[in-house]
N, C-alpha and C positions, 0 to 999 in steps of 0.2 A: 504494500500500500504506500501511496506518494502524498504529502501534504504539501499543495501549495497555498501560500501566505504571502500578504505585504510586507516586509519588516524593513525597519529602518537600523542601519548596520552605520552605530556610532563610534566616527574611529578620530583619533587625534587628532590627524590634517583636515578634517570638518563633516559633512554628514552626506550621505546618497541614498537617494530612495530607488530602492528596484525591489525586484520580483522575483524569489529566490523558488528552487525546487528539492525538497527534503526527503528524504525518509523518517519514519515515527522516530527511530532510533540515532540519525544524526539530528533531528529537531531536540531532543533529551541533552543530548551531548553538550550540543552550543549553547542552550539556555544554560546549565549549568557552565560553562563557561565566563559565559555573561553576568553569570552573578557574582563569581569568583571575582571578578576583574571588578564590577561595582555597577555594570548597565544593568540597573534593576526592569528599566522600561524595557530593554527589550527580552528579557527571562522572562519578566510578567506578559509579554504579548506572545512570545514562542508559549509559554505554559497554556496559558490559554486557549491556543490551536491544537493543541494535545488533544485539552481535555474536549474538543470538538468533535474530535475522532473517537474517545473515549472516557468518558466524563468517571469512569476511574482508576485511571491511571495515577499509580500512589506518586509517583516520580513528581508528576505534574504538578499533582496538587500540593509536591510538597514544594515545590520550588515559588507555588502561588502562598503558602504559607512561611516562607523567608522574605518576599521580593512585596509583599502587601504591608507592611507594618514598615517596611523602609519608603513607601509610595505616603506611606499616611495614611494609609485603612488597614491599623490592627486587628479591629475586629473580624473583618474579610478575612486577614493572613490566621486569625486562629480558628475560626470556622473552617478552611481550607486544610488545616493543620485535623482539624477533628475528622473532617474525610478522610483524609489522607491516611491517618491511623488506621479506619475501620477496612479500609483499601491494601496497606501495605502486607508483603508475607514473611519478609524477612526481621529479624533482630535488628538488624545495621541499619535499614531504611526507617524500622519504625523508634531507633534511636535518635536520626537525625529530624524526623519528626515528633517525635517529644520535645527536644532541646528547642528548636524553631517555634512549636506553639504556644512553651514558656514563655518565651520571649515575647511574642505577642501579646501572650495575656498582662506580662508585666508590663507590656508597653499602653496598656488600655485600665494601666491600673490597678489591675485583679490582681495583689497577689495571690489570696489564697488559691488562685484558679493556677498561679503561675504554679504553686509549688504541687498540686495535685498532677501538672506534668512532667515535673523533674524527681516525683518518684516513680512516674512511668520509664523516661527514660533510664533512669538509676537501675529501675527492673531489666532493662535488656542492653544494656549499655556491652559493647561487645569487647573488652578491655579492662583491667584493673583500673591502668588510666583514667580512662574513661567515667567509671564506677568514682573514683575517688575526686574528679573534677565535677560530678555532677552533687555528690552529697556534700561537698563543700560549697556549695550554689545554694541549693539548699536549706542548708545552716545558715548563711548568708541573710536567705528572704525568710526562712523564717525570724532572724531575730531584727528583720527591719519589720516585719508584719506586725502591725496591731493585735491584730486577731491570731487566737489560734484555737484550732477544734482540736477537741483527742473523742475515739469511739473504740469503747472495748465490749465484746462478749462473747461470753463463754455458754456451753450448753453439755451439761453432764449427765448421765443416771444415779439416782440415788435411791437403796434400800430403806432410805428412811427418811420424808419429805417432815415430816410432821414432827420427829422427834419424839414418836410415841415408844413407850417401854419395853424392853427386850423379856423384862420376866416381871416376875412377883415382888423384887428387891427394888428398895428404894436407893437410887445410885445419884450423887452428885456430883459433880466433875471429875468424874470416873472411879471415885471413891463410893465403895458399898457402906451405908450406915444404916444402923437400927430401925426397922419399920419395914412394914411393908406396904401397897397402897390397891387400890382398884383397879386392876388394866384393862378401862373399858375403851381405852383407842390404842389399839396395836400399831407397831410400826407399818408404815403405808409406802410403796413402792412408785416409782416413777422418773419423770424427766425435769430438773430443774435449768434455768437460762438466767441468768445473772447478766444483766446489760446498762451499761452507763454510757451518758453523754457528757460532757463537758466542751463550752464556752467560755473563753478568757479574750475582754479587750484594753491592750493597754492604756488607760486615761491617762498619764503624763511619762513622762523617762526625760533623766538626765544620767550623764555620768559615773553617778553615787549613788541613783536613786531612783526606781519606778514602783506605781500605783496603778494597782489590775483590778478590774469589777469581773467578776466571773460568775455564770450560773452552771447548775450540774441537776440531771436527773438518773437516777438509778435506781433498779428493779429487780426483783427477783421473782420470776413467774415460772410457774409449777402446775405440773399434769399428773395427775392420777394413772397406772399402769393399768391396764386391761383386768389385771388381777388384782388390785387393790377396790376398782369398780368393783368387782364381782363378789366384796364382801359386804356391798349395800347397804353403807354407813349414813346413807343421805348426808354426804360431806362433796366437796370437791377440792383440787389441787388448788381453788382460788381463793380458798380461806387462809393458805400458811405464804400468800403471795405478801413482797414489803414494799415498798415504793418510798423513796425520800426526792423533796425537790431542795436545793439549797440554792441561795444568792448570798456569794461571799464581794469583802472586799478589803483587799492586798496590799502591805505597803513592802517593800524593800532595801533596804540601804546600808552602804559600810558605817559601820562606826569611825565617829570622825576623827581624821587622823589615820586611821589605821585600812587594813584592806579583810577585813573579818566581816562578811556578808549575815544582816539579822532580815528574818523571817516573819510578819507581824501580819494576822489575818483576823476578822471576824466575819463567822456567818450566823446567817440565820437560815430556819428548814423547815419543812412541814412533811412529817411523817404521817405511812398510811400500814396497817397490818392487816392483810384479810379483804374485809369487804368496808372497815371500819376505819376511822383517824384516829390515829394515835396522838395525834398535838404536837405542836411546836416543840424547836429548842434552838436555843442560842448558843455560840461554843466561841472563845477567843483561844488562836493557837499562836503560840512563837517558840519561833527555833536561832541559836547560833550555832556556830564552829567555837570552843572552846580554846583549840590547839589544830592546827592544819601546816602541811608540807604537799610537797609535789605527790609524795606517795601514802596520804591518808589522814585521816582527821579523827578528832574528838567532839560530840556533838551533843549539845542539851537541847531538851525537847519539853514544852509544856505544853497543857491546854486548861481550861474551865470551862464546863459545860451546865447549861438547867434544860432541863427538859418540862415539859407542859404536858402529863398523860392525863386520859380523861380522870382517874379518881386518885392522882395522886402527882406529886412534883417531886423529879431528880436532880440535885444534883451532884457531880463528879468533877474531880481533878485529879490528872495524871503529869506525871513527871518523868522524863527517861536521858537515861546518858549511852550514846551509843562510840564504839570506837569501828574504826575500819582502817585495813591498810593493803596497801594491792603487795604482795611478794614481787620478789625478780622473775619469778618462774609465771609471770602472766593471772596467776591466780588473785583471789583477793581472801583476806579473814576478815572479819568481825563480829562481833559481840556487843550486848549491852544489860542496862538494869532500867527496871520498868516498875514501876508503883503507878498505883489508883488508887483514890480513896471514892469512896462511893454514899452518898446520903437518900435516902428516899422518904415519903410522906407514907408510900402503901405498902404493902405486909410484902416482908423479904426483901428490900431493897437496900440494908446496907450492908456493905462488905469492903473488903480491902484486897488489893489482888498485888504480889511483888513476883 
């Protein structure tokens, strides 16, 4: 097959228009030449007559996703970038098309759209090289981004959703003690999924110092196993479901003078157990480095927490000092000590945990 085209062939001594005759395969050629060298106008009008003959042709649309965002329509260059992905069959093509649609998006602004490409490419990047210029890109836009999303979940089987009793004996954190009690809810079998969201935007940053508003939702929902149905409790997996939503917000800063980074948060949340609200609670957390070097620190850890349940009020403060240090051999060790003290208004709630 032959593609003829207008193109206007811009050379140093000044401009000629004529009427050239190509095949697909040297049309490909010389646009990407053309880019190399900086004629973006004529890459984008060769790319163009490609995708005439083949509107997808990954080649094409990737060089319409380089040659668009240098023209002044990013947008175009990252749309043409997203064909081009769903078009491309190779690792190496669709690395050069990750990196190029980055680039667009951060050229249109998006980072978070940028960086959701350059771990596309980081996935097929065909080189260590490669692999390690693209997650230093990366790191880069993520710590100029504002925002930042994390999404985690997990989905396991469990012999025991409910925490209901294995015998006759009354057992407390794995300790058997005197009594015994009614086992009228046996352990219940099934599928549980554990799933959180978190949102983080940075409201100001300097040098010494940034303040983050963050929200976070997380859940835990749970199914009943065919054979737990089949013991006909009139219960469901949706009674032992938890749901918490919080709005925290963040300050960070070195102690001054020094380069010892302090950790200062309060949230607030509203819990859910079952089918019912559990109530509010307030929590303030801070953390420093005590002691730090290149190869590991010492770290104190606090929090105060009230909780709001419906027939009674908690609260709790915990305190922890942890050490960590990475070995020469690549590994790392650590350890720590951990105290709670615990106050409640309703039956059984106070304890103390080390």
């Amino acid at each position: 097959m032959r593609l003829w085209l207008a193109l206007a062939l811009v050379l140093a001594q000044g401009a000629a228009a004529e009427t050239v005759d190509l095949t697909l395969e040297n049309a490909r050629i010389i646009a990407r030449q053309a880019y190399a060298v900086g004629e973006m106008g004529v890459a984008n009008a060769l790319a163009r007559r490609l995708l005439e003959a083949n509107p997808r042709d990954a080649q094409a649309l990737l060089i319409l996703a380089a040659t668009e965002p240098a023209l002044g329509n990013p947008t175009a260059g990252r749309l043409a970038g997203r064909k081009a992905w769903a078009a491309a069959e190779t690792p190496l093509l669709r690395y050069e098309i990750a990196r190029h649609t980055a680039a667009a998006a951060l050229q249109e602004n998006r980072p978070g759209l940028a960086q959701f490409w350059l771990r596309r490419a980081a996935d097929v990047a065909p080189s260590a090289n490669d692999y390690a210029r693209t997650v230093a890109d990366y790191r880069r836009m993520r710590a100029e981004n504002p925002v930042s999303l994390r999404f985690d979940l997990a989905v396991m089987p469990s012999s025991n959703l409910n925490g209901g009793g294995q015998g006759g004996v009354l057992e407390i954190d794995g300790q058997i003690v005197n009594g015994f009690y009614n086992r009228s809810l046996p352990p219940l079998s099934g599928t549980r999924a554990e799933a959180q969201a978190e949102v983080n935007y940075r409201l100001a940053t300097s040098p010494r110092s940034q303040t983050t508003l963050g929200f976070s939702l997380s859940a835990s929902l749970n199914a009943l196993s065919a054979e737990a149905r089949a013991l006909n409790l009139n219960i469901s997996g949706a009674e032992f479901n938890q749901t918490t939503a919080e709005a925290s917000l963040s300050h960070d800063f070195l102690w001054p003078g020094g380069d010892h980074p302090v950790h200062l948060a309060l949230t607030a949340g509203q819990n859910w157990s079952g089918r019912a609200v559990l109530g509010p609670h307030l929590r303030l957390d801070a953390a420093t480095p005590l002691w730090r070097d290149g190869a590991g620190e010492l770290r104190l850890a606090g929090s105060v927490e009230r909780q709001w349940q419906p027939t009674s009020a908690v609260n709790s403060g915990s305190l922890a000092l942890m050490a960590q240090r990475r070995l020469t051999s690549g590994d790392s060790l650590g350890g720590g000590i951990y105290l709670r003290q615990v106050n409640g208004t309703g039956y059984n709630q106070d304890y103390r945990d080390a």
